[in-house]
N, C-alpha and C positions, 0 to 999 in steps of 0.2 A: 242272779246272774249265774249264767250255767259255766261250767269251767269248759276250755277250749281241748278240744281231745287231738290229739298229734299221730296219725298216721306213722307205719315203719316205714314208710317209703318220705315222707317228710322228716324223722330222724337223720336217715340214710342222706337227703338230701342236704340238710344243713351240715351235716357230719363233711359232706366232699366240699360243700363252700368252705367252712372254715378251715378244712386241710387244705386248701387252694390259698387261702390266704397267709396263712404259716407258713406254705412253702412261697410264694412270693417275698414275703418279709425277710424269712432265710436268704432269700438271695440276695435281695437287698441288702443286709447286713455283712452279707460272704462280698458282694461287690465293692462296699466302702473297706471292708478288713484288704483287701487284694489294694486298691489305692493307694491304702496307708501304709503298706509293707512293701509293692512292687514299686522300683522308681521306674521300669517302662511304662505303668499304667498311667503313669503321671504325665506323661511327655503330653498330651494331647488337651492337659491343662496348664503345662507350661512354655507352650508353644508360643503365645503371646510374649513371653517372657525373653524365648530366642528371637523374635521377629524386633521386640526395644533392642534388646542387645546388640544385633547386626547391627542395627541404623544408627546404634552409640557409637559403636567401630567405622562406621563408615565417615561419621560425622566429626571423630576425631581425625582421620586419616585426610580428610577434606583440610579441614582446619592447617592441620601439621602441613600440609602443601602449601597450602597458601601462606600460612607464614615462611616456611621456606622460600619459595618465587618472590615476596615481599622484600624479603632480606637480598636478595641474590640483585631486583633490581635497587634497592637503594646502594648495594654498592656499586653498582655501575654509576648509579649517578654519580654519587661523592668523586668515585675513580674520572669521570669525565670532568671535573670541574679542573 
């Protein structure tokens, strides 16, 4: 078996893929550090989080009415009797 002989222009080439990959990876790793340390980076993951929370607020605020109006007509009744 003959050994495979590697071209300078085939060095040169794996040389720019694997600097492409490195710098990918860097970013990748620069975009999770920026996450973990930014709370603005976070908003667009905890978005979901404010969308429960409104409809907890609303859904309490619902409630509290209606037990209010609830109360307000029982005492009419009582008072009518």
């Amino acid at each position: 078996m003959g050994r495979q002989k590697y071209t300078l222009r085939d060095i040169r080439r794996r040389k720019a893929e694997v600097a492409r990959q490195i710098a990918a990876e860097k970013a990748g790793v620069q975009q999770e550090m920026r996450l973990l340390t930014d709370p603005s980076a976070l908003m667009p993951t905890l978005m979901p989080w404010q969308g429960f929370k409104t409809a907890f607020r609303f859904a309490t605020r619902a409630v509290y009415a209606y037990k209010m109006a609830s109360a307000v007509v029982s005492l009419f009744r009582r008072g009518g009797r």
